[in-house]
MARBA-3410 file (N, C-alpha, C, O; in Angstrom, 1 decimal):
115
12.2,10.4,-11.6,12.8,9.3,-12.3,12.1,8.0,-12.0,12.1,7.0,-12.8 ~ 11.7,8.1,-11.0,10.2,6.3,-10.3,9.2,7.1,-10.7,8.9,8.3,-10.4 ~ 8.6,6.1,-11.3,6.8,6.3,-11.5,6.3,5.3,-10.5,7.0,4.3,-10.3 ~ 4.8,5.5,-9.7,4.5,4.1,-9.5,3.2,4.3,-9.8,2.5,5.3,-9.7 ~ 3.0,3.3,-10.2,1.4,2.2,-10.2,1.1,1.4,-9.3,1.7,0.4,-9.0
-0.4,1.9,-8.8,-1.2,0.9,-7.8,-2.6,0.6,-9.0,-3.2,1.1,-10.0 ~ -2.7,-0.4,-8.3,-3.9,-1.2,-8.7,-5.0,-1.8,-7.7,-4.8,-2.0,-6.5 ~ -6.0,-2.2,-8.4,-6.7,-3.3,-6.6,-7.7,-2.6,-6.0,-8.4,-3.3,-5.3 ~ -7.9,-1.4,-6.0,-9.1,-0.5,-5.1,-10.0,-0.9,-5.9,-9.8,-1.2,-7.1 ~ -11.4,-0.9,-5.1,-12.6,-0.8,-5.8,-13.6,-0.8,-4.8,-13.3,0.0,-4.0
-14.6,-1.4,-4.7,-15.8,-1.3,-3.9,-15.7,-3.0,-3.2,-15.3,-4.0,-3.8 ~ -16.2,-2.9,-2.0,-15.9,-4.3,-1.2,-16.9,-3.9,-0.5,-17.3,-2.7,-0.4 ~ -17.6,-5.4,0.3,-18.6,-5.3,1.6,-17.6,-5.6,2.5,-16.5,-6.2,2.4 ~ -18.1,-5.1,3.5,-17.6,-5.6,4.4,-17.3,-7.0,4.8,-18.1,-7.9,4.5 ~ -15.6,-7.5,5.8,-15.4,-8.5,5.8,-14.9,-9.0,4.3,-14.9,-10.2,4.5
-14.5,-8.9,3.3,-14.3,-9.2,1.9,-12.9,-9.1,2.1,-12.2,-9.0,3.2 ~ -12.6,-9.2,0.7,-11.0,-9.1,0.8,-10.5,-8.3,-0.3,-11.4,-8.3,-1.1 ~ -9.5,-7.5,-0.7,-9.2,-7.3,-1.8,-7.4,-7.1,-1.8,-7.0,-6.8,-0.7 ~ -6.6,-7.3,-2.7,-5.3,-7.1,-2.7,-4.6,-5.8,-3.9,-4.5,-5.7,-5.1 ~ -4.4,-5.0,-3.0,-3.9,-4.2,-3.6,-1.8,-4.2,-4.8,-0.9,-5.0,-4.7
-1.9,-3.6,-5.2,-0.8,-4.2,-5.8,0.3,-2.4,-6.0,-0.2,-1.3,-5.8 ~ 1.7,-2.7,-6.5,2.0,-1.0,-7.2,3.4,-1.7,-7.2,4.1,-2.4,-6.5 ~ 3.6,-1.0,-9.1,4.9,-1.1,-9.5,5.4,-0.3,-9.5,4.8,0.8,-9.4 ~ 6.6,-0.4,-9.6,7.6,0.8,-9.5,8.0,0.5,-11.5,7.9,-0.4,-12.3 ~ 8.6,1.9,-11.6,9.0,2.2,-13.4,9.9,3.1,-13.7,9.9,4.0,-12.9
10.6,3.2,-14.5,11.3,4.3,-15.0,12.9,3.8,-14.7,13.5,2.8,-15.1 ~ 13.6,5.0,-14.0,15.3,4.5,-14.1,14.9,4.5,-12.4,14.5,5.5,-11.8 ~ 15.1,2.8,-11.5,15.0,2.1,-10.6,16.5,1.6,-10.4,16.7,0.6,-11.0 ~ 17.5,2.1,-9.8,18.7,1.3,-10.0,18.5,0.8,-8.1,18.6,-0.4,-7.9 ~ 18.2,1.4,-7.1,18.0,1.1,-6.2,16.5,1.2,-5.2,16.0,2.4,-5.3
15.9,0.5,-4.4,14.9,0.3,-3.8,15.1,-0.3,-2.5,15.8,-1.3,-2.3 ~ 14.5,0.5,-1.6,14.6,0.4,0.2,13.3,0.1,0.6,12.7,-0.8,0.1 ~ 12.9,0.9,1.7,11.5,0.5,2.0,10.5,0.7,1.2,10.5,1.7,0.5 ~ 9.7,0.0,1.1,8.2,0.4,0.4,7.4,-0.3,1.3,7.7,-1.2,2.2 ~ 6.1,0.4,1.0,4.4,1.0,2.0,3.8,1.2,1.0,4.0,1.1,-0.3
2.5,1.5,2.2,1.1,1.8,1.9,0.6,2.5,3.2,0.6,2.2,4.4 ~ 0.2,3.4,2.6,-0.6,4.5,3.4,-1.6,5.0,3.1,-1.9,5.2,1.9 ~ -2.5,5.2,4.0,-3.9,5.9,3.5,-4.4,7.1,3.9,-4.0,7.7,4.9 ~ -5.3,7.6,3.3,-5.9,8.7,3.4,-7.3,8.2,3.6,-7.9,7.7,2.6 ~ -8.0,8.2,5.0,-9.5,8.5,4.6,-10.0,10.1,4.6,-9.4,11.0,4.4
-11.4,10.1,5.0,-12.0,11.2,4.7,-12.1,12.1,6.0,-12.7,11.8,7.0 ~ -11.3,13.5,5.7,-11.1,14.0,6.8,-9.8,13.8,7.5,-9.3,14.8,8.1 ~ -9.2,12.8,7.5,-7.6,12.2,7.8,-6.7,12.9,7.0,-6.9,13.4,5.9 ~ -5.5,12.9,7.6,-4.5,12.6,7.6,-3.8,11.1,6.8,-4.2,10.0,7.0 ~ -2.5,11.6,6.0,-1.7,10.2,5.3,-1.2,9.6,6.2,-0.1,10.0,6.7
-1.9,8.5,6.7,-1.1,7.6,7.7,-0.5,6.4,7.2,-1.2,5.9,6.4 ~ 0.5,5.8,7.5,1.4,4.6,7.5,0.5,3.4,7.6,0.1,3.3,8.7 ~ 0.0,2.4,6.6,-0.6,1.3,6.9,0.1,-0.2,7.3,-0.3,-1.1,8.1 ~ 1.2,0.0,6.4,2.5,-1.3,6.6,3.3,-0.7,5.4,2.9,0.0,4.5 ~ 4.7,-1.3,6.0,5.9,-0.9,5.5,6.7,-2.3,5.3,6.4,-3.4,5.8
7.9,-2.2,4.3,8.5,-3.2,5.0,10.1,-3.3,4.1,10.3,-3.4,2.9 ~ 10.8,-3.2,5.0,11.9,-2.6,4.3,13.0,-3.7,3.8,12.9,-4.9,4.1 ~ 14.0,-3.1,3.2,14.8,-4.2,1.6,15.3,-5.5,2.5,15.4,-6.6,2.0 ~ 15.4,-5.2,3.9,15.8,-6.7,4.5,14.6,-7.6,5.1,14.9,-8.4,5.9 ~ 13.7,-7.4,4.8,12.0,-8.0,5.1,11.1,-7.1,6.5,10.0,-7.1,6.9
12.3,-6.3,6.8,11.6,-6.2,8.5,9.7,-5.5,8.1,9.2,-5.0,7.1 ~ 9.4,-5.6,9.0,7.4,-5.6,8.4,7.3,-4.1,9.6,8.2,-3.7,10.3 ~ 6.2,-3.6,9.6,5.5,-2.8,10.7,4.1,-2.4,10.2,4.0,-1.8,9.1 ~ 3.5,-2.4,10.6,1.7,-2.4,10.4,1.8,-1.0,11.4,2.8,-0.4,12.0 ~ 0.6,-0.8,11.3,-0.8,0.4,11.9,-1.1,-0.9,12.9,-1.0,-2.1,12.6
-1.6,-0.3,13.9,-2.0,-1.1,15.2,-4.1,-1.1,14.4,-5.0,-1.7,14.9 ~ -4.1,-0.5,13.6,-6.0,-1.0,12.9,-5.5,-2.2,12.1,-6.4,-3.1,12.1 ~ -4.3,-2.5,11.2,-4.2,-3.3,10.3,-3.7,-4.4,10.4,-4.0,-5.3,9.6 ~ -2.8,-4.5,11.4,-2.3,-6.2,12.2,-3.7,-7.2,12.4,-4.8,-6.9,12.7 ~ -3.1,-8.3,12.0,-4.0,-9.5,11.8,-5.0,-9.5,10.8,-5.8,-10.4,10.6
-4.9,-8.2,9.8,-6.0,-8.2,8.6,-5.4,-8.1,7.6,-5.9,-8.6,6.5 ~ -4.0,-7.3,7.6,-3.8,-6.9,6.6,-2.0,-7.9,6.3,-1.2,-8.2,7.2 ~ -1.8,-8.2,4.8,-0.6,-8.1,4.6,0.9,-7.7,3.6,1.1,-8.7,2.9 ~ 1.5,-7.0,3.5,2.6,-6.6,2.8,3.4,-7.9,2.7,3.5,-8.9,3.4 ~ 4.1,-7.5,1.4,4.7,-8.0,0.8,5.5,-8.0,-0.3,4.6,-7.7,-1.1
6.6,-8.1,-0.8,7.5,-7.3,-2.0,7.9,-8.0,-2.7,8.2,-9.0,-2.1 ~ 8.2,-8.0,-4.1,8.8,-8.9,-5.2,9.9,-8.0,-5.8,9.7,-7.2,-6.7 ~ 11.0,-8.3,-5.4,12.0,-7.3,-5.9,12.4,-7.3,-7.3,12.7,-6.2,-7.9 ~ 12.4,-8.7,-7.9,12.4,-8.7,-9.1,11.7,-8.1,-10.3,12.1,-7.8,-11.4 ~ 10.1,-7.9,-9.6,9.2,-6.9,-10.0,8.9,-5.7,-10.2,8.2,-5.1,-10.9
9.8,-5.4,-9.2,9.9,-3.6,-8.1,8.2,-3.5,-7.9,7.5,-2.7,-8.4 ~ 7.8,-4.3,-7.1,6.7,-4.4,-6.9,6.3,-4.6,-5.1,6.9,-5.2,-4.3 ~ 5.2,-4.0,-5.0,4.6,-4.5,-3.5,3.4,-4.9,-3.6,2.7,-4.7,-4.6 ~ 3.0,-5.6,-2.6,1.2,-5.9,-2.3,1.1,-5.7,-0.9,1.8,-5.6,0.1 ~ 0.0,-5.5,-1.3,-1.2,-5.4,0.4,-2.4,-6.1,0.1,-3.2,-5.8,-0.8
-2.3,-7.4,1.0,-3.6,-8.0,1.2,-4.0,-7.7,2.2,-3.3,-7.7,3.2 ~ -5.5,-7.5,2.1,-7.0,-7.3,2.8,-7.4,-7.6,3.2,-8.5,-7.2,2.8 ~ -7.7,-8.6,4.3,-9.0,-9.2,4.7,-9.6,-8.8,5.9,-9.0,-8.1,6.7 ~ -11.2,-9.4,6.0,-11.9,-8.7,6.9,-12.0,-7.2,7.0,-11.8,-6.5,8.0 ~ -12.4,-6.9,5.5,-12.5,-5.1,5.5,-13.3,-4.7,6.6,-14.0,-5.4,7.3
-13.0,-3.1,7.0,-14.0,-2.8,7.5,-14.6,-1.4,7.1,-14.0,-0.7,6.4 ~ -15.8,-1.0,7.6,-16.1,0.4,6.3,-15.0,1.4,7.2,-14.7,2.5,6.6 ~ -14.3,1.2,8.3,-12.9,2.7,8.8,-11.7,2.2,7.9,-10.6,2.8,8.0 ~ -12.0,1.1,7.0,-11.0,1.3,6.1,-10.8,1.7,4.8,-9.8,1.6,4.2 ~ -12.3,2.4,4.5,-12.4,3.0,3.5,-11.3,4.7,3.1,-11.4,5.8,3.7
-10.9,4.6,2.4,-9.4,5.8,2.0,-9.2,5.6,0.9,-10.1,4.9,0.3 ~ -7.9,6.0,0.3,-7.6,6.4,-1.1,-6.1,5.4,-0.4,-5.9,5.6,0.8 ~ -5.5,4.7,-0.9,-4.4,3.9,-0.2,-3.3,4.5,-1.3,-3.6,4.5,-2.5 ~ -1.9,5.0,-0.7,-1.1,5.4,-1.8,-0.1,4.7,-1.2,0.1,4.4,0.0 ~ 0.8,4.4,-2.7,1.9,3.6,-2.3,3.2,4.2,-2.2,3.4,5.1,-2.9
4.4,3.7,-1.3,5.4,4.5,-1.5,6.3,3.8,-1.3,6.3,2.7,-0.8 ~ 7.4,4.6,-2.0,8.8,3.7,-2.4,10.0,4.9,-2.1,10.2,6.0,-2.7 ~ 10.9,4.1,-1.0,11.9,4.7,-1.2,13.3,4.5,-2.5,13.3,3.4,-2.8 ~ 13.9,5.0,-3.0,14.9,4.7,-4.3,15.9,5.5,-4.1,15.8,6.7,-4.1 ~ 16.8,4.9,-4.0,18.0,5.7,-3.8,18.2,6.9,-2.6,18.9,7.9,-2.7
17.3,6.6,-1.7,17.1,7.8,-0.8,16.5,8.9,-0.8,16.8,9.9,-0.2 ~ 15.3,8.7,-1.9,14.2,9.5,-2.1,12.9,9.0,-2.3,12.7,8.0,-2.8 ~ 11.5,9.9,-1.7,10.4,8.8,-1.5,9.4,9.3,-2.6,9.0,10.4,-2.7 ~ 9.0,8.3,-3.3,8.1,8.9,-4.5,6.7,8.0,-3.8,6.8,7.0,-3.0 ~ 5.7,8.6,-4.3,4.5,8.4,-4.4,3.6,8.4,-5.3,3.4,9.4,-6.0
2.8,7.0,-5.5,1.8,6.6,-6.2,0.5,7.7,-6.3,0.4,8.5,-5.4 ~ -0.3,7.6,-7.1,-1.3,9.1,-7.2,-2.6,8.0,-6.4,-3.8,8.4,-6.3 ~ -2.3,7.1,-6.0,-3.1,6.8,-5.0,-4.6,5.3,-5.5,-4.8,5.4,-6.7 ~ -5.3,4.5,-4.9,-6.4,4.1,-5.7,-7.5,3.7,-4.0,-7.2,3.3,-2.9 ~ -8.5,4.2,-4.6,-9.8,4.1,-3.8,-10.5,2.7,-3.6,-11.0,2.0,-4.4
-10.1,2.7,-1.9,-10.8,1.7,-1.3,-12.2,1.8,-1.2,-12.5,3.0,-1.1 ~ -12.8,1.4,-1.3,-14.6,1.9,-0.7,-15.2,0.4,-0.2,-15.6,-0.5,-0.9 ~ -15.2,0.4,1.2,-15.7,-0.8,2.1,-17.4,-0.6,2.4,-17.7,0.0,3.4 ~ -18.2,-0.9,1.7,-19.6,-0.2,2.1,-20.5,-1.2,1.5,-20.5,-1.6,0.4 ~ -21.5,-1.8,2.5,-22.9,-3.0,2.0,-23.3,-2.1,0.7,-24.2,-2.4,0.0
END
């Protein structure tokens, strides 16, 4: 019944920035935490930042001080800004949203940090 869309992946140098973005769609009557998680190559989906319907935040101990979340409820939307890429942050970043106490996931969009 949630669709989501991310947007924002692409090719970056190193140190660059980019902001990732992902709407939520469909029948949305309620929304809790939403994230970003990544996949690189070889990895595991890990947790990048979260941040749940009362603001509380939590990062990845790689992503503090570079990265930041953020939510527009009116939107049913989140972001993740980037800065100071680095090429170990190159992954497929998928977004996720809890709704009504179920967690859907975005089909994902490709970071690629590389000169």
């Amino acid at each position: 019944q949630v669709q989501l869309v991310e947007s924002g992946g692409g090719l970056v140098q190193p140190g660059g920035s980019l902001r990732l973005s992902c709407a939520a769609s469909g029948t949305v009557f309620s929304i809790g935490t939403m994230g970003w998680y990544r996949q690189g190559p070889g990895k595991q989906r890990d947790m990048v930042a979260k941040i749940t319907a009362g603001g509380t935040i939590n990062y990845a101990d790689s992503a503090k001080g570079r990265f930041t979340i953020s939510r527009d409820n009116a939107k049913k939307a989140v972001y993740l800004q980037m800065n100071s890429l680095k090429p170990e942050d190159t992954a497929i970043y998928y977004c996720n949203v809890i709704s009504s106490g179920v967690n859907y996931w975005g089909k994902g969009t490709l970071v690629t940090v590389s000169s």
